[in-house]
N, C-alpha and C positions, 0 to 999 in steps of 0.2 A: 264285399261289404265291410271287412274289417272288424275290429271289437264293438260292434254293435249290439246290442240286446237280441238279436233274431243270431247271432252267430252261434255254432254247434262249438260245444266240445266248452272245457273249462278255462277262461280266459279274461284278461283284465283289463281292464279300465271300460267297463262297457256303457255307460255312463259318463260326461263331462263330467269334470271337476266339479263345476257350479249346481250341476242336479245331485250330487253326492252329499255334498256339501248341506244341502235344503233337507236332505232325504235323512239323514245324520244329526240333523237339530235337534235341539230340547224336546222332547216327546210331548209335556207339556211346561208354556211360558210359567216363570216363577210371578208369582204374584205380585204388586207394584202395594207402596202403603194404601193408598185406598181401597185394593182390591182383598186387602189381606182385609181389612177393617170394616167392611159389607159385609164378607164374607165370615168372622166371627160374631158378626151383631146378629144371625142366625141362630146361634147356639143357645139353648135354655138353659145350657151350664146345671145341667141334673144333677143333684143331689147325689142318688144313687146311679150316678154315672154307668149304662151299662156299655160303652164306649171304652172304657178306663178296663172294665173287665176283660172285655175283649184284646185286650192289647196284651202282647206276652211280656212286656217290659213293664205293664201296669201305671206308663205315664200319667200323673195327673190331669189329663185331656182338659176338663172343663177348666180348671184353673191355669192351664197356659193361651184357652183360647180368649178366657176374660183379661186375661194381662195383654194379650195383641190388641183388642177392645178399649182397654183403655189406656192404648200409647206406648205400652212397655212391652219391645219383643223381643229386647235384651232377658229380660225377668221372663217373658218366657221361655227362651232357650235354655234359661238356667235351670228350670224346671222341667225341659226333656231332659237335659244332660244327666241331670239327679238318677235318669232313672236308665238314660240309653245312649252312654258316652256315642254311638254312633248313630244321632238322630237324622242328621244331614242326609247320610246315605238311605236309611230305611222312609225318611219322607220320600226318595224318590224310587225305593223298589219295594217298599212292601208291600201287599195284594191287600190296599186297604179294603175292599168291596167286600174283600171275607173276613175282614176283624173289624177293627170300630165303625169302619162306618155302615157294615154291615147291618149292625145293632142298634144305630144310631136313630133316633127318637124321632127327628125329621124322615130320616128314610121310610121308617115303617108307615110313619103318619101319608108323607106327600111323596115318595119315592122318590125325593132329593134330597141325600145328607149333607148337614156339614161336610163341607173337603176338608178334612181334616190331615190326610195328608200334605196340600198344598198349601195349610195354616204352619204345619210343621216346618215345611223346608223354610216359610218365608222366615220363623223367627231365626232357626238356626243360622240359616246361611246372612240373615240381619249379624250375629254377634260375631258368626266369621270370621265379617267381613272388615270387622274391625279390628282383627287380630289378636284377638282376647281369648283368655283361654277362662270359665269361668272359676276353675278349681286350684287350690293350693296343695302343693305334697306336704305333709306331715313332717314330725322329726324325724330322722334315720332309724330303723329298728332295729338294723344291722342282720336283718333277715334276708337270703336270695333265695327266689323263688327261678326254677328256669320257666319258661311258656313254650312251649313247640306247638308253630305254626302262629303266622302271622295274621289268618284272619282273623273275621267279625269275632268268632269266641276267644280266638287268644288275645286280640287287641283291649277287647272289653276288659279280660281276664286284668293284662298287665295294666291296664289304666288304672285300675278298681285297687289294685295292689300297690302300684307306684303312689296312689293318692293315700295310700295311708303309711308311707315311711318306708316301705318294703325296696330293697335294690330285686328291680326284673330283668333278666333277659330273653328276649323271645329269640328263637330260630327259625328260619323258613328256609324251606329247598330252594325254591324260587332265588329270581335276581330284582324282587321288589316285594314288600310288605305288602299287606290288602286281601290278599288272598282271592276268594269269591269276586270281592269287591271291585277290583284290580282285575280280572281274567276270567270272570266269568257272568256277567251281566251284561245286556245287551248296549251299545256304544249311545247311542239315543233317549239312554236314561240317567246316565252319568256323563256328562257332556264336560269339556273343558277340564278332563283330569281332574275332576271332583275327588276319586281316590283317594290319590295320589296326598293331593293336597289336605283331605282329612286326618291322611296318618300324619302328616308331618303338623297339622295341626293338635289332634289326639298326643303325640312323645312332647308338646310343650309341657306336660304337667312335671317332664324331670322325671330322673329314678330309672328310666329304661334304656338299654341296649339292644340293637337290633342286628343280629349279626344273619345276612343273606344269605343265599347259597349256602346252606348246611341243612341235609337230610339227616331227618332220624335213621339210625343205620349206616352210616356213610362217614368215613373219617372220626371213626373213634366215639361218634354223638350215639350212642347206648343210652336205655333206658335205665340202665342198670348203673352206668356213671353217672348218667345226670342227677339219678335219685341218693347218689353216696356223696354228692358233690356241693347238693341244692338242701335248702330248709324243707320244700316242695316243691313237687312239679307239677304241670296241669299242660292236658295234650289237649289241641282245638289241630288235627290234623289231616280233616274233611277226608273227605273219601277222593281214594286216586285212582282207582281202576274204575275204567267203563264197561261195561256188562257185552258179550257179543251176542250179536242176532242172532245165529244158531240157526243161519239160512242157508244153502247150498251156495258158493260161490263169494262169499262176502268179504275173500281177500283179492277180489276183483280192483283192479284202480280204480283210483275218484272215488272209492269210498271210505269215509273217514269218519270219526266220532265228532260230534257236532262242540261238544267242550271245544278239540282243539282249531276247530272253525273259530268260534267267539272268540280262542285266545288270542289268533293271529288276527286278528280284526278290531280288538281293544287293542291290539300292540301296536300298529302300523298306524307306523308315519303319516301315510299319504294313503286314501282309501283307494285312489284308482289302481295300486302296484296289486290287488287280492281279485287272485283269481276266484270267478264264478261260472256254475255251471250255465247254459240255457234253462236245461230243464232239470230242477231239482229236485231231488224227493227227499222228505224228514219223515223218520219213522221215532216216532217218540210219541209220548200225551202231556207232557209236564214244560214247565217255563224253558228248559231247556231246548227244548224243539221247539215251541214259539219263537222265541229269541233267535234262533237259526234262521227257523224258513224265513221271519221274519225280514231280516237281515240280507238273505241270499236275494230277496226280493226289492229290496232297497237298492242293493249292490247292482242290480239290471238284471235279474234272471228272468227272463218273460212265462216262465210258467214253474209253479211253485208249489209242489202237494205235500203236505202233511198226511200222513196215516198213522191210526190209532188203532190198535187191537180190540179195543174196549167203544161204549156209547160215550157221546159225550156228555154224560154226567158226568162220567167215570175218570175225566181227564182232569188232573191232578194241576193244570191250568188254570185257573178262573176263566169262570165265563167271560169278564172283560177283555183279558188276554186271548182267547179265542177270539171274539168279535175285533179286536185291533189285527187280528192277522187277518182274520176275513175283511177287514176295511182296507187292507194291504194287497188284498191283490190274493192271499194266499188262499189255497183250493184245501177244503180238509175233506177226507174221511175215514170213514168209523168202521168200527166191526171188518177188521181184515189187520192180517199179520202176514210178513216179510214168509216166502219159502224157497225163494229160488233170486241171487244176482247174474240176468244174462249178461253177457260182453264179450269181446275178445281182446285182451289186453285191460280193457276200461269196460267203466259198467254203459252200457246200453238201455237195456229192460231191468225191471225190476219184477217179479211175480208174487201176487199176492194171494190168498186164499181166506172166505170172507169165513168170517166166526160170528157165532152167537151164543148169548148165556143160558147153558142148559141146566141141568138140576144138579151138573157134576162140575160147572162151571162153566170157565172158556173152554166150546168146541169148534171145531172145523166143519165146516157145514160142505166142505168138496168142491164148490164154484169157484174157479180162480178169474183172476183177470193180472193185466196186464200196465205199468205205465212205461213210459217210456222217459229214459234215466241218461245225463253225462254225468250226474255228481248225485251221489246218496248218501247223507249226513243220517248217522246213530246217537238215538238216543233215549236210550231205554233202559237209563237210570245208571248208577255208578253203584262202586262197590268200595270196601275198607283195602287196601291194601297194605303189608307191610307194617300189621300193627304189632307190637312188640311181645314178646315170649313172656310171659309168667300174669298177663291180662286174660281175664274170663271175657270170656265177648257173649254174646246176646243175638241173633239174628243174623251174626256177621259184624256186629259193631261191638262196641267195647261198653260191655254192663257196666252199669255205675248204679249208684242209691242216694237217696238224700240229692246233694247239693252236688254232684254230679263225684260222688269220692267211688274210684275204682277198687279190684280184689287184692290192689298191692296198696299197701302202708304208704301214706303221704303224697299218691298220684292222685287226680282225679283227671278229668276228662269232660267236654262238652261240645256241643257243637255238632255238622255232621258224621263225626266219628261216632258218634255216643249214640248207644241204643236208645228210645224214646225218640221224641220231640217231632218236628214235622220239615225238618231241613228249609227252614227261612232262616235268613238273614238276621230278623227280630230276634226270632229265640234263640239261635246262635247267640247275639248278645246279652239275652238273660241269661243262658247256661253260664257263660263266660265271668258274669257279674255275682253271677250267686257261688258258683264255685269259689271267685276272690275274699268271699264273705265267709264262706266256710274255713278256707285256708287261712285267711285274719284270724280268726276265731281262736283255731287253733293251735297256730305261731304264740296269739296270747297268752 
């Protein structure tokens, strides 16, 4: 039968081109001018916006969606930018259903909000596309800040500092900026190297260096020279370790942490050359294991199980994101944790044991069952790796106070590194924003 969806064992191209291709598209069409223009003449444009609250970037929501309203979506993208150098990308991954439009005044009223995210992508990707960048760098202050790590919080960080005069240089391990953005988001939500093309859009403000391939730690890049070297520094260096299952067996083949699934799957060329399993199992409850099974099921896996330890309330998913992988094909359940990888060589079975929340918490309630496994992606949450000596950490991540200032003179930190926040992409980009405001401050 060849690389067909029904064939065993992990293998590629199972799927034509032309169904990859369909399956890989815009998750949802960007909006056309009329559609954007309907779709804000909903808005009551509240006063006390509770929309505007909801949002961790605190965009002026009402006031960008009256300016698409009447004709100006350039004046509105100026108005995200003000507040979320990376509007572009958070219109198309942020869980709006749990922030503004969650709160949103039609929803509660008729159970339909303003899209306020797909108001957002339209204006941004409107000023884009015209290759305008809306902001001017300042005079020189002759101030360098270093930035390590190229994601949403370092990028936020160095834009917010290049726009006031500051010379930045960020670092990344990697061999491309973007971070999350870039290597960690499902391919069907950022289509067309949207990335890619943001950062290169975002360094038109001037003032930044982006020098790749350079880890903290590696070649002499010490926190300790950076900070003798720099005015400030400010770490956005997300978490690099993935947490292990803690199951008998789980250095079995074919099993692998579902991050480096999405990477090699943002990264590739061509979707048919990525092997997939038949039968796959994701053990995770958060966007990360959505985005996987997701994916693994787009890719031609004909059978596709999510397992969560926990209820799904408890899944750190959105309900929407839930019901998109349930509209996908994917199988979830609940209440049961990984205890055993069968295989010889490669995973087979997978054994689970179902749990329930008892007055001491998660227990094992004894009942096991069984599925049946060629490929078991992990994903059950990351960890701080490799964070630097003379930083107090917090939970495992790196405490901070205020505006995101760490236990050493002139660091701060934001982002998934940093103790707090709720590991989006949005807040990444307020931490990153409000730290630059701190460090402005202070420089001054």
């Amino acid at each position: 039968m060849g690389n067909s969806p029904f064939t065993p064992g992990v293998v590629s191209a199972r799927l034509p081109a032309e169904a990859l291709a369909e399956n890989f598209g815009d998750l949802h069409a960007p909006y056309t001018a009329h559609e954007a223009h309907v779709a804000a003449d909903r808005c009551y444009f509240c006063y006390d916006a509770p929309c505007m609250e909801a949002c961790p970037t605190t965009i002026d929501i009402p006031l960008f969606i009256r300016q698409i309203a009447t004709g100006t979506p350039e004046a509105a993208a100026k108005t995200i930018f003000d507040q979320n150098i990376l509007g572009g990308m958070c219109a198309r991954v942020c869980p709006v259903e749990q922030l503004c439009e969650e709160v949103c005044v039609r929803e509660v009223a008729e159970g339909k909000p303003v899209e306020i995210g797909r108001l957002q992508r339209y204006a941004t990707d409107t000023l884009m596309a015209k290759n305008a960048h809306p902001f001017e760098r300042a005079a020189p202050t002759g101030k360098r800040i270093a930035v390590v790590g190229a994601g949403p919080a370092g990028l936020a960080c160095a834009h917010r500092l290049a726009m006031k005069g500051h010379s930045v240089t960020v670092f990344d391990a990697r061999p491309k900026a973007g971070g999350l953005n870039e290597y960690g988001i499902a391919s069907y939500k950022t289509v067309d190297d949207f990335a890619q093309k943001e950062v290169d859009w975002l360094l038109r403000i001037g003032g930044i260096e982006v020098q790749t391939g350079r880890a903290l730690g590696e070649g002499g890049l010490t926190l300790d020279a950076l900070a003798a070297d720099h005015d400030a520094v400010f770490l956005g260096i997300g978490l690099g370790g993935v947490n292990a299952l803690g199951a008998e067996g789980e250095e079995t083949g074919n099993v692998a942490d579902a991050v480096d699934f999405i990477e090699d799957l943002r990264q590739a060329r061509d979707l048919a050359t990525l092997p997939v399993g038949r039968d796959v199992v994701v053990i995770g409850g958060g966007m990360t294991a959505i985005d996987a099974a997701v994916q693994s099921k787009l890719l031609g896996a004909q059978n596709v199980t999510l397992v969560y330890r926990r209820g799904r309330d408890r899944m750190s998913a959105s309900e929407y994101e839930q019901d998109l992988a349930a509209s996908k094909g994917v199988h979830i359940v609940h209440h049961a944790m990984p205890v055993r990888v069968i295989g010889n060589g490669a995973v087979r079975e997978v054994e689970f044991e179902y749990t329930s929340d008892g007055p001491n918490g998660l227990e094992p309630t004894g009942e096991t069952f069984r599925l049946r496994a060629d490929q078991l992606l992990r994903a059950i949450g990351q960890r701080l790796e490799g964070a630097p000596d003379g930083l107090t950490l917090e939970g495992g991540k790196i405490a901070v106070s205020g505006a995101g200032r760490t236990s050493m003179p002139n660091v701060w930190a934001g982002g998934d590194c940093a103790a707090g926040g709720d590991d989006l992409t949005v807040t990444a980009v307020a931490e990153g924003r409000d730290a630059a405001e701190d460090i402005h401050a202070q420089l001054s």
